[in-house]
KOLKEGU-45478 format. One record per residue (C-alpha): residue number from 1; x negated, y negated, z negated; residue in three letters. Coordinates in Angstrom, 1 decimal. Layout:
REM KOLKEGU-45478
+-----+--------+--------+--------+-----+
:   k :     xx :     yy :     zz :   r :
+-----+--------+--------+--------+-----+
: NUM :      X :      Y :      Z : ALA :
...
+-----+--------+--------+--------+-----+
//
This chain:
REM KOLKEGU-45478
+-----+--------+--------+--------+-----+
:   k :     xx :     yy :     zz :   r :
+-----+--------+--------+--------+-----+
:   1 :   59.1 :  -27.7 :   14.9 : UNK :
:   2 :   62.7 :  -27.4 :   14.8 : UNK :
:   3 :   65.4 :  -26.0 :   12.9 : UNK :
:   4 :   69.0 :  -25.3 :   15.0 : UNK :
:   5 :   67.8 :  -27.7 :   17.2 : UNK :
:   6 :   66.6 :  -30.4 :   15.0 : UNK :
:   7 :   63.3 :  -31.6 :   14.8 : UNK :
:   8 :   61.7 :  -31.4 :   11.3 : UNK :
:   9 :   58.4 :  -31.8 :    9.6 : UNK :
:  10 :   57.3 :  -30.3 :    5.9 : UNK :
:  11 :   56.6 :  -33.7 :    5.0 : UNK :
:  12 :   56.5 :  -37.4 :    5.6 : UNK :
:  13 :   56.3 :  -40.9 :    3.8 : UNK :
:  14 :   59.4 :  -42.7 :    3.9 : UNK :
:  15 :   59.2 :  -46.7 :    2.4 : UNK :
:  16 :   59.9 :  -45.6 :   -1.2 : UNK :
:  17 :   59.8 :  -41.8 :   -1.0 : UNK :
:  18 :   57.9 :  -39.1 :    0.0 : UNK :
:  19 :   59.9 :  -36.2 :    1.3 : UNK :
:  20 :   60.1 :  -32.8 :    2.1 : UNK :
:  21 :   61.6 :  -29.5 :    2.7 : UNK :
:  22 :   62.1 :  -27.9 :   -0.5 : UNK :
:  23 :   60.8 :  -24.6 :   -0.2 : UNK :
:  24 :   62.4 :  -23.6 :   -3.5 : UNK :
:  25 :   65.5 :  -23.7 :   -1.5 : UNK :
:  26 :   64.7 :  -21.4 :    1.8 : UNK :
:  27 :   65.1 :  -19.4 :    3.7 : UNK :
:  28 :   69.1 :  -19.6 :    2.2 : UNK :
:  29 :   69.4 :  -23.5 :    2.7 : UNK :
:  30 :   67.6 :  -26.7 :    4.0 : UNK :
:  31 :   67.4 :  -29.4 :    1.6 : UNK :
:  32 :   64.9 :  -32.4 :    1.3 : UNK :
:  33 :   63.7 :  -33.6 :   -1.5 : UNK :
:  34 :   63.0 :  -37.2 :   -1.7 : UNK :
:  35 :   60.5 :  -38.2 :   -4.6 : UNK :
:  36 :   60.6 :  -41.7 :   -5.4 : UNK :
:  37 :   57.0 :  -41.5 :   -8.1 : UNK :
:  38 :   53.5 :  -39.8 :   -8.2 : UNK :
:  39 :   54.4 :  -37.5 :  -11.2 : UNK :
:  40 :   57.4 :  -36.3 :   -8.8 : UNK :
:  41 :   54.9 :  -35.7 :   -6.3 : UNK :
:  42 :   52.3 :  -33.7 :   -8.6 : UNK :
:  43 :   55.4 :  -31.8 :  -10.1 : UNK :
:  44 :   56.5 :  -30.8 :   -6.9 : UNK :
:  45 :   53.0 :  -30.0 :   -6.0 : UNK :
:  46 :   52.4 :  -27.7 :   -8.7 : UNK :
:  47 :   56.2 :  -25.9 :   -8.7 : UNK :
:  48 :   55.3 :  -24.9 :   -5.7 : UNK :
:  49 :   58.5 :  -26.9 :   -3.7 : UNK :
:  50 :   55.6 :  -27.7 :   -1.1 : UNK :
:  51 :   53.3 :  -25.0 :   -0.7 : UNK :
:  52 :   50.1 :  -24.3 :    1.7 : UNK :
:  53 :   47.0 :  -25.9 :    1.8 : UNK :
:  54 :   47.1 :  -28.6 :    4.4 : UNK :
:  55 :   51.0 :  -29.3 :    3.7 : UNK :
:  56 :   49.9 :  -30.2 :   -0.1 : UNK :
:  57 :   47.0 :  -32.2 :    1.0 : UNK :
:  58 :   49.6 :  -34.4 :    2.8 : UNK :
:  59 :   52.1 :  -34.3 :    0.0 : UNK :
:  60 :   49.4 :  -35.4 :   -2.3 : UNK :
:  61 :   48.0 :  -38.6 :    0.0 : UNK :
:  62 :   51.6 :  -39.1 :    0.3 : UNK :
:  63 :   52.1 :  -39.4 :   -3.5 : UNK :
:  64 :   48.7 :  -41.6 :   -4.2 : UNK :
:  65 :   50.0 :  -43.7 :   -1.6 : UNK :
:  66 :   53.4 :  -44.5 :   -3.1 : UNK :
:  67 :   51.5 :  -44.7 :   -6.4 : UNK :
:  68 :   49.5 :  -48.0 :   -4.4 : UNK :
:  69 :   52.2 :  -49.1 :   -3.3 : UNK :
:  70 :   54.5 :  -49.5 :   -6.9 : UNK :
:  71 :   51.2 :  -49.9 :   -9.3 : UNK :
:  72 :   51.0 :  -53.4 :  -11.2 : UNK :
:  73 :   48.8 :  -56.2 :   -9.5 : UNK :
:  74 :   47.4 :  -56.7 :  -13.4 : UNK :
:  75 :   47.0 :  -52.7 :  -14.1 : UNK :
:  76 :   46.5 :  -51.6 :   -9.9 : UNK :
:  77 :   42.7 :  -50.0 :   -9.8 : UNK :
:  78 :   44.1 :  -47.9 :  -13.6 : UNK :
:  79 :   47.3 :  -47.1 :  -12.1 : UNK :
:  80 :   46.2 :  -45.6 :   -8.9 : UNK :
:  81 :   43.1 :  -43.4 :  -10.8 : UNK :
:  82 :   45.7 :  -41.9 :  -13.2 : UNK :
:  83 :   47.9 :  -40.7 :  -10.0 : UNK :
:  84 :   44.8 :  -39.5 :   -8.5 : UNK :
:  85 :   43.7 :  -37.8 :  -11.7 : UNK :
:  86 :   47.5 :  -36.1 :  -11.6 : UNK :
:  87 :   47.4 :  -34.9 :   -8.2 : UNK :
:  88 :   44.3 :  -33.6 :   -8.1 : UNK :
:  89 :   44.9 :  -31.2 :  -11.5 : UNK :
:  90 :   48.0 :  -29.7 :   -9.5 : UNK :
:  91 :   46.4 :  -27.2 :   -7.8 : UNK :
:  92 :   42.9 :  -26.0 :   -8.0 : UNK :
:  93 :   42.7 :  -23.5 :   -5.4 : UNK :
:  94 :   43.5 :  -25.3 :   -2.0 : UNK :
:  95 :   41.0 :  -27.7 :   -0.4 : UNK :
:  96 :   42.9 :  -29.5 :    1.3 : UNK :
:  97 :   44.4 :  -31.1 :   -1.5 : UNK :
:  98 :   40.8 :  -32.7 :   -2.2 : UNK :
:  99 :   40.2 :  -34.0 :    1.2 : UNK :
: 100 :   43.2 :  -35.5 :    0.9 : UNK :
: 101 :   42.8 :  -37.6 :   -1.7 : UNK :
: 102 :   39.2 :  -38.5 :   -1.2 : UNK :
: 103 :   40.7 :  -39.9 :    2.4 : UNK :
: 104 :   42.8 :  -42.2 :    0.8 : UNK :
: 105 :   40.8 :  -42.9 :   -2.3 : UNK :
: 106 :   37.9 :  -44.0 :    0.2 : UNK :
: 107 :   40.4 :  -46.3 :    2.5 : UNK :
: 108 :   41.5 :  -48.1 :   -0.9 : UNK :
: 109 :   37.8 :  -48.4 :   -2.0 : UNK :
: 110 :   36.9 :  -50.1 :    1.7 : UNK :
: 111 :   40.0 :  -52.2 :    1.1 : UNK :
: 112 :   39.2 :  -55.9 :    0.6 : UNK :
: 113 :   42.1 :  -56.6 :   -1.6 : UNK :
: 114 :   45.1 :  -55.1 :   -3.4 : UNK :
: 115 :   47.3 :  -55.9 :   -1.1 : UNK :
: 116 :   45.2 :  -54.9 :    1.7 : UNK :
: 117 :   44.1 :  -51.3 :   -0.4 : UNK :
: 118 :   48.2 :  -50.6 :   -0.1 : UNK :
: 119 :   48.0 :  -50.8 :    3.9 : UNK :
: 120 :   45.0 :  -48.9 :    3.7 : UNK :
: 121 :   46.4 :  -46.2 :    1.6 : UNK :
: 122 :   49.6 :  -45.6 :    3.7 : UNK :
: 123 :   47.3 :  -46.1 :    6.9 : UNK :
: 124 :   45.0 :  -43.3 :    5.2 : UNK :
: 125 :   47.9 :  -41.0 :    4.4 : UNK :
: 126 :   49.5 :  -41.3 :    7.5 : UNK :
: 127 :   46.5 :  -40.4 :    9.6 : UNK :
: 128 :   46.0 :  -37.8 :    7.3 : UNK :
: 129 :   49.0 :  -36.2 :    8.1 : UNK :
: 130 :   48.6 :  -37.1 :   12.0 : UNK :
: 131 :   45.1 :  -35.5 :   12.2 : UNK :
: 132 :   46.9 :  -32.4 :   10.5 : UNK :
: 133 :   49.1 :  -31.7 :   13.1 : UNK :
: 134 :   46.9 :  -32.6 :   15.9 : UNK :
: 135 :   44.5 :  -29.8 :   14.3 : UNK :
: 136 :   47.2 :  -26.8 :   14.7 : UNK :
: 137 :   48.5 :  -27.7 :   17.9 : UNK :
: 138 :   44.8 :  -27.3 :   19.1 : UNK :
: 139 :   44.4 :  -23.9 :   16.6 : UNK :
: 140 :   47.6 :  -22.6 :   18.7 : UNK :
: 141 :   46.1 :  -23.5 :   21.9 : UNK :
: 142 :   42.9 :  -21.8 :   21.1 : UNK :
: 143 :   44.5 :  -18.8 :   19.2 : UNK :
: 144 :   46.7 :  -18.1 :   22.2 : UNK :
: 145 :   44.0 :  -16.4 :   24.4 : UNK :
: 146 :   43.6 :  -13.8 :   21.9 : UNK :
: 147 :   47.3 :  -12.9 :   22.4 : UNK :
: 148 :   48.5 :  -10.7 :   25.1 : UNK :
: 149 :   52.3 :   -9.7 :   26.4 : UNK :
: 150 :   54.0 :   -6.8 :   23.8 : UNK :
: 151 :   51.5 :   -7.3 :   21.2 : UNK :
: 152 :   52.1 :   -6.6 :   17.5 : UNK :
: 153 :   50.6 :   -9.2 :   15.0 : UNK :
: 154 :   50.1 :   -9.0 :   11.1 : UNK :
: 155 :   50.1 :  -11.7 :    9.3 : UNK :
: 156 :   50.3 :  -12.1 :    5.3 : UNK :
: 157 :   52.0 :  -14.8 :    3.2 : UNK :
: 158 :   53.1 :  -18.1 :    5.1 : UNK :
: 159 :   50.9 :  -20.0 :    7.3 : UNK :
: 160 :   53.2 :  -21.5 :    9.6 : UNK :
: 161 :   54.6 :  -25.0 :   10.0 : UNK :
: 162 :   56.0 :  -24.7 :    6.5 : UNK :
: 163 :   52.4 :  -24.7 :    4.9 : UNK :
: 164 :   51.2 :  -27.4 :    7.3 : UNK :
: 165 :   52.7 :  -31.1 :    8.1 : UNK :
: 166 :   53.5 :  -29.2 :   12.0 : UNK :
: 167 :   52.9 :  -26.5 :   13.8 : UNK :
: 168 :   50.9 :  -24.3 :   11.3 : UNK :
: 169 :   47.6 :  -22.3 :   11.6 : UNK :
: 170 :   48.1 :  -18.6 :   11.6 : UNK :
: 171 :   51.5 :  -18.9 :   13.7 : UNK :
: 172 :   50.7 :  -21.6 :   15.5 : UNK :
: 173 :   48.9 :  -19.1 :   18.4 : UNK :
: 174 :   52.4 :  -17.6 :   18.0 : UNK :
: 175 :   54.4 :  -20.0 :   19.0 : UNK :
: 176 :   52.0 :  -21.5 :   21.5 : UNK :
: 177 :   52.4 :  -18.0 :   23.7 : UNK :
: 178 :   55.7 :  -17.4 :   22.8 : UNK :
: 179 :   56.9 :  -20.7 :   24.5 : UNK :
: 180 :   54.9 :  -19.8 :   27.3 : UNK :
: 181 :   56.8 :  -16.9 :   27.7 : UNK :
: 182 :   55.0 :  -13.8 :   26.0 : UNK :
: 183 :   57.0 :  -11.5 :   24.3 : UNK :
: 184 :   55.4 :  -10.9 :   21.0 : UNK :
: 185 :   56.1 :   -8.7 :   17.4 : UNK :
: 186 :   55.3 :   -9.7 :   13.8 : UNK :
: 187 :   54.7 :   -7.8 :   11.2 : UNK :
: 188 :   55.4 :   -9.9 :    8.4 : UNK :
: 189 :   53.9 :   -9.2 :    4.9 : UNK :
: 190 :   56.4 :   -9.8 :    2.2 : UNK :
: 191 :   54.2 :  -11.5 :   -0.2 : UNK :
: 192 :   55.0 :  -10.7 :   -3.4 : UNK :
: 193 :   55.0 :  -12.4 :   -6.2 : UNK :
: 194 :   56.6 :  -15.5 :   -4.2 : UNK :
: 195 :   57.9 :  -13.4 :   -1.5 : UNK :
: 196 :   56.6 :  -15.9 :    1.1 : UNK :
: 197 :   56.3 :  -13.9 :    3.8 : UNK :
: 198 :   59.7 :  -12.5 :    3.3 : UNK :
: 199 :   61.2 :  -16.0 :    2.8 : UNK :
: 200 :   59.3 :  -18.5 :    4.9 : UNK :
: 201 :   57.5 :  -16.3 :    7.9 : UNK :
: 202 :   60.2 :  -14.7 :    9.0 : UNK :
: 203 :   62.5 :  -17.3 :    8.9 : UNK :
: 204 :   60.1 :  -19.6 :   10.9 : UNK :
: 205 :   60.1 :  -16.6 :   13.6 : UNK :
: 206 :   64.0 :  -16.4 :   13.3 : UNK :
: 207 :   63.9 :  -19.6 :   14.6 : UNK :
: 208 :   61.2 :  -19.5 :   16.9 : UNK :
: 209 :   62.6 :  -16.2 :   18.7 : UNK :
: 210 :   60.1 :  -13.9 :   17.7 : UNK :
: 211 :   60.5 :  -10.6 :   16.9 : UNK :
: 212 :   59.3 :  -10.2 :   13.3 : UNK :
: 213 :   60.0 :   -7.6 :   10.8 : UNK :
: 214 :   59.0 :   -7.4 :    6.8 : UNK :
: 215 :   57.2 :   -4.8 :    5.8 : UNK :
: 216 :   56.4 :   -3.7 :    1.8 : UNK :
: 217 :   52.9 :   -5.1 :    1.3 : UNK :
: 218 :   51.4 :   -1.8 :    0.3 : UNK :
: 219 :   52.7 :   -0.6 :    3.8 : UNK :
: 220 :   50.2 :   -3.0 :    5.7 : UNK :
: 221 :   47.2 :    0.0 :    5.5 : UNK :
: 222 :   49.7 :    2.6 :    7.1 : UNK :
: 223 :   50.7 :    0.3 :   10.1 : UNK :
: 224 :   46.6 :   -0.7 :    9.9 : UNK :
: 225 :   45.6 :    3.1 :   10.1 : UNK :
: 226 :   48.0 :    4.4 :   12.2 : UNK :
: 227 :   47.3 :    1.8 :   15.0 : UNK :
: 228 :   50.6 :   -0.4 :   14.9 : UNK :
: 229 :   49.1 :   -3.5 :   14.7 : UNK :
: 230 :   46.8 :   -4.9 :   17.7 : UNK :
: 231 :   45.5 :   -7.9 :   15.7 : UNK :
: 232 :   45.4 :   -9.8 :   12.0 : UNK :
: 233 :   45.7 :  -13.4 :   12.1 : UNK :
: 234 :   46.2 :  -15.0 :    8.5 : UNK :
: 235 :   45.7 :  -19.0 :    7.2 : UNK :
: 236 :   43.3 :  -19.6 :    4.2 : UNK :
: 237 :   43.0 :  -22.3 :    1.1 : UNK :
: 238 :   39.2 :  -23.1 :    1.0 : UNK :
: 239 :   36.6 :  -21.6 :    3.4 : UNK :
: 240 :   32.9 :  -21.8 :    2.1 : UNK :
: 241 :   29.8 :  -22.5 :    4.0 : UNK :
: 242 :   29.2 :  -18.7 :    4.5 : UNK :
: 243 :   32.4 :  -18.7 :    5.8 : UNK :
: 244 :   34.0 :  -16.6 :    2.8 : UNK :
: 245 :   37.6 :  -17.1 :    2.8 : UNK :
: 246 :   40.3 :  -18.1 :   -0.3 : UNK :
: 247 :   43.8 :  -17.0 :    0.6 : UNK :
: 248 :   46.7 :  -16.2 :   -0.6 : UNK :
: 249 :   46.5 :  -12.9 :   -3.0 : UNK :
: 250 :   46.1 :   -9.5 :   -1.0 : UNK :
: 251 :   44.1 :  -10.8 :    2.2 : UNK :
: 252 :   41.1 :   -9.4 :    0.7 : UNK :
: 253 :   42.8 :   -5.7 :    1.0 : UNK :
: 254 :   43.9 :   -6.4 :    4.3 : UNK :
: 255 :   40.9 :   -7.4 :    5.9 : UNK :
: 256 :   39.2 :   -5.0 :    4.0 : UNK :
: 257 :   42.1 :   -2.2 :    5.9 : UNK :
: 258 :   41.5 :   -4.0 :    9.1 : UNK :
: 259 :   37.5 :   -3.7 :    9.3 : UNK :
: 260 :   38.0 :    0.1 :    8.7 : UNK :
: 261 :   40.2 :    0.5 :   11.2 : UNK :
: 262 :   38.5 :   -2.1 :   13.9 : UNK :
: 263 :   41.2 :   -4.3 :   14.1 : UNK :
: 264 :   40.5 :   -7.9 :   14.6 : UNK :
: 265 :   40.9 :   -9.8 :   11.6 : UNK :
: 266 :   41.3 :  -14.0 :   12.4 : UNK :
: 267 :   41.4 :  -16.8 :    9.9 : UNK :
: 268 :   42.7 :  -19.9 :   11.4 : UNK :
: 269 :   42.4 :  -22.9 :    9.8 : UNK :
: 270 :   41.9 :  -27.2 :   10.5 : UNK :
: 271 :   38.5 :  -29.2 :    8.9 : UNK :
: 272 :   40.0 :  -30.2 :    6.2 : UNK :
: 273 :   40.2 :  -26.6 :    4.9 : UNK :
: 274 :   36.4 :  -26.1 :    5.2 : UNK :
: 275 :   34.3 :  -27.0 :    1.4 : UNK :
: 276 :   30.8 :  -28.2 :    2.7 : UNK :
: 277 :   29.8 :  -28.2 :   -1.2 : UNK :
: 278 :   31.2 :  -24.3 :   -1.8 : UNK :
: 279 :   27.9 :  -22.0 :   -0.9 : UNK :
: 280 :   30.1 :  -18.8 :   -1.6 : UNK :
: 281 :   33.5 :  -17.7 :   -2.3 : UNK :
: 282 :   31.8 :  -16.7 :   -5.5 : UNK :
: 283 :   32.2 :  -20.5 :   -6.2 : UNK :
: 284 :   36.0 :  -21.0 :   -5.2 : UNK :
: 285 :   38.3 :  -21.6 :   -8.0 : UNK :
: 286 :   40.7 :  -18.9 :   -8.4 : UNK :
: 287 :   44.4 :  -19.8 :   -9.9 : UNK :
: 288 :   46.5 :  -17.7 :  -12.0 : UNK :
: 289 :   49.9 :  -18.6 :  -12.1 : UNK :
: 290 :   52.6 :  -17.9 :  -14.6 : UNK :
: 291 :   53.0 :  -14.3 :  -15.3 : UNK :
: 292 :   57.1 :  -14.6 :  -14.9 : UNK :
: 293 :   56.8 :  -14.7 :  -11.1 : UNK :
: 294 :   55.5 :  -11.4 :  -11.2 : UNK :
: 295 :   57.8 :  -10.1 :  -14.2 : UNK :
: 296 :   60.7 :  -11.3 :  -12.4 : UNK :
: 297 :   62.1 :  -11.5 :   -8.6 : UNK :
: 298 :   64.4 :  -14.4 :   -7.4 : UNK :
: 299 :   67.2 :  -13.8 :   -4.3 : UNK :
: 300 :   70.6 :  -13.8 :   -2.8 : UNK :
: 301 :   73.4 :  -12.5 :   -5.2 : UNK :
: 302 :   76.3 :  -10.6 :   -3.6 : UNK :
: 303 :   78.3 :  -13.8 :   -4.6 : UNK :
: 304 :   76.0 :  -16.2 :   -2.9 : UNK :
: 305 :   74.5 :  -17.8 :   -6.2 : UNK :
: 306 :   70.7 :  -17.8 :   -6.2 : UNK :
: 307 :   68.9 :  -16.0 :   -9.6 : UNK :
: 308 :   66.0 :  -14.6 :  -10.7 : UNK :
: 309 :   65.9 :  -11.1 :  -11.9 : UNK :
: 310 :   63.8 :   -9.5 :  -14.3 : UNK :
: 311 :   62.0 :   -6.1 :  -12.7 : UNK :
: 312 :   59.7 :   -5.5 :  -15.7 : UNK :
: 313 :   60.9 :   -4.2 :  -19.2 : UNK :
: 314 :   61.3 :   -6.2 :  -22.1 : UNK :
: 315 :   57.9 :   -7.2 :  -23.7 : UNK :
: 316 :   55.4 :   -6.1 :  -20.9 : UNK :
: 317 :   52.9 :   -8.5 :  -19.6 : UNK :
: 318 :   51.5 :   -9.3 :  -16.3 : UNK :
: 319 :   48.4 :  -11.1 :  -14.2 : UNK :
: 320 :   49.2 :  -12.9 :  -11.5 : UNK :
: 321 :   46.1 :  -14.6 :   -9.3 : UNK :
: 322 :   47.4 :  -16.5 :   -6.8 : UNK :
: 323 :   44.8 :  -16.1 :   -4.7 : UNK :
: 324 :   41.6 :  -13.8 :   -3.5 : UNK :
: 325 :   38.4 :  -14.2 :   -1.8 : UNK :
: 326 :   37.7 :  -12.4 :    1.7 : UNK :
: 327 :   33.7 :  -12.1 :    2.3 : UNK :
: 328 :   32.8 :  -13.7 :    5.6 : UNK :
: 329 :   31.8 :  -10.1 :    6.8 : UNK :
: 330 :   35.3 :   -8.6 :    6.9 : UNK :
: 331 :   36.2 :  -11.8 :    9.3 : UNK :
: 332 :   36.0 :  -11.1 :   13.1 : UNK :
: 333 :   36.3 :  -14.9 :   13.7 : UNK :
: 334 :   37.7 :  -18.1 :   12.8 : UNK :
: 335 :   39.9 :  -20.3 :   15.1 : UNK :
: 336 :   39.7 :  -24.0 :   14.5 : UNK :
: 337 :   40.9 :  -26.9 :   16.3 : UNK :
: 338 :   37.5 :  -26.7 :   18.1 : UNK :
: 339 :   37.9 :  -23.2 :   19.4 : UNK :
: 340 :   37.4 :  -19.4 :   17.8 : UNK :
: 341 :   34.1 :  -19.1 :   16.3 : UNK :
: 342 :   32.7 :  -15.9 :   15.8 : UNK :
: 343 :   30.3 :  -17.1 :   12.8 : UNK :
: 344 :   30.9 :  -19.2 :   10.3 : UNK :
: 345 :   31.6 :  -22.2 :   11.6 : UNK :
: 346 :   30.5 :  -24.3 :    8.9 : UNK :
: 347 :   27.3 :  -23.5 :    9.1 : UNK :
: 348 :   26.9 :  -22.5 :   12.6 : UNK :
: 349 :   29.7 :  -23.4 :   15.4 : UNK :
: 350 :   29.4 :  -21.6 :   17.8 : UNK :
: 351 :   32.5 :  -22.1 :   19.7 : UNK :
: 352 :   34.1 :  -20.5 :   22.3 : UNK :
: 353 :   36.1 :  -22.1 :   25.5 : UNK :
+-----+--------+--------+--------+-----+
//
């Protein structure tokens, strides 16, 4: 995708770094980090710098790449099981993240040598991130025919290019109509804790030229009941085999909103997103995240210096789950980069053209 003109991605492997667009610094600047060790890579990971599912699968075959790449002839098969070890504890939610790392970990294993496990590794990686993009182009292409001139869209938290290596899942049917011309209008949770609709959605669709605006989160159900909104497309974490749904924290309410209201509610989302070992949603790890990103927002001083506010009063405590499980029966489909299934797909893909 591009910003003013300039092609980017979230993330790629450069020789000795892996870098990416630190998300920490949208939507008020663009800066790339460049992390030069695995540890970078699992801090960044788990700070949340690089954020969404398939974009921190990347970031992580990324980061047990460069760990093959620097590890010690003499200490190599120890070295590159500690990085994996690290990557993997980042984040326990996503699925992605998983896949990831098996890929490469499996291209090492079928390696015949070190030096040949390094090739393989980056070769891995790579494809990894390749296979990523591929998959949203096609989720655009086969999200696009649900979209129709001078509709209005909801979606919730970010699922666009910035939580993927290109393109994105739940926007990607976005941008796919909108460059073929139809005019389209977002309604763009904010997000909270992390404000990532606010901070990443709509400044994806600033600079896509699509009408977005943010609404409160708790003002989704009166836009949901009062017939504003024409469709729900959102991204996801982990899907299970029932087709149950992990995303970020509040989908559940708005699916839940949507059903009563008979509004079509879409997760879009690639194969590496899918757990064939996760019967349920029952079984998806949940994460619960520091209790200051509730406690406290962070934003734009009048002066231009960036800070985090507390909104809470002194002493009282917070939960904060990142994440919540939609059951399979609140989903009207799923669009993958097969096609829109209208069961779950894992079990039974049944794909339309």
């Amino acid at each position: 995708m591009t910003i003013d003109g300039h092609p980017y991605r979230t993330v790629w492997l450069e020789h000795d770094a892996v870098c990416l667009l630190d998300q920490h610094a949208l939507p008020f600047a663009v800066e790339v980090l460049r992390l030069h060790t695995y540890a970078e890579v699992a801090a960044a990971i788990r700070t949340m710098r690089v954020r969404g599912a398939p974009a921190i699968g990347a970031t992580a075959a990324f980061g047990l790449a460069l760990a093959a790449q620097s590890a010690p002839e003499d200490n190599f098969l120890a070295t590159v099981r500690a990085a994996d070890q690290c990557l993997r504890a980042t984040r326990p939610t996503a699925q992605d993240l998983f896949h990831a790392l098996d890929r490469v970990g499996h291209a090492m294993t079928a390696a015949t040598d070190i030096s040949a496990a390094r090739v393989a590794a980056v070769a891995a990686a790579q494809q990894f991130a390749e296979d990523n993009v591929a998959a949203c182009r096609a989720i655009g292409e086969h999200g696009a025919t649900l979209l129709r001139d001078g509709m209005t869209v909801l979606t919730h938290c970010n699922a666009g290019w910035l939580a993927m290596v290109d393109w994105g899942t739940a926007l990607a049917p976005l941008y796919v109509a909108a460059r073929r011309g139809l005019r389209l209008h977002v309604l763009v949770d904010e997000t909270r804790p992390r404000c990532q609709g606010a901070r990443l959605t709509a400044w994806e669709l600033q600079h896509e030229g699509i009408a977005a605006e943010i609404i409160a989160d708790n003002a989704a159900g009166h836009f949901l009941h009062t017939g504003a909104v024409d469709l729900c497309i959102v991204g996801a974490d982990r899907v299970a085999v029932n087709g149950d749904v992990a995303n970020k924290i509040g989908t559940y309410e708005k699916a839940v909103v949507a059903h009563e209201n008979g509004i079509p509610f879409y997760v879009a989302a690639p194969a590496s997103t899918f757990d064939h070992a996760c019967p349920t949603g029952a079984a998806i790890p949940i994460e619960e995240r520091d209790q200051d990103e509730v406690l406290a927002i962070e934003g734009l001083l009048a002066d231009g210096t960036r800070a985090a506010v507390r909104i809470a009063p002194p002493g009282a405590r917070a939960r904060n789950p990142a994440f919540d499980v939609t059951p399979a029966r609140y989903i009207t489909g799923w669009i993958t980069a097969q096609g829109i299934s209208t069961i779950a797909p894992t079990i039974a893909p049944t794909i339309k053209p």
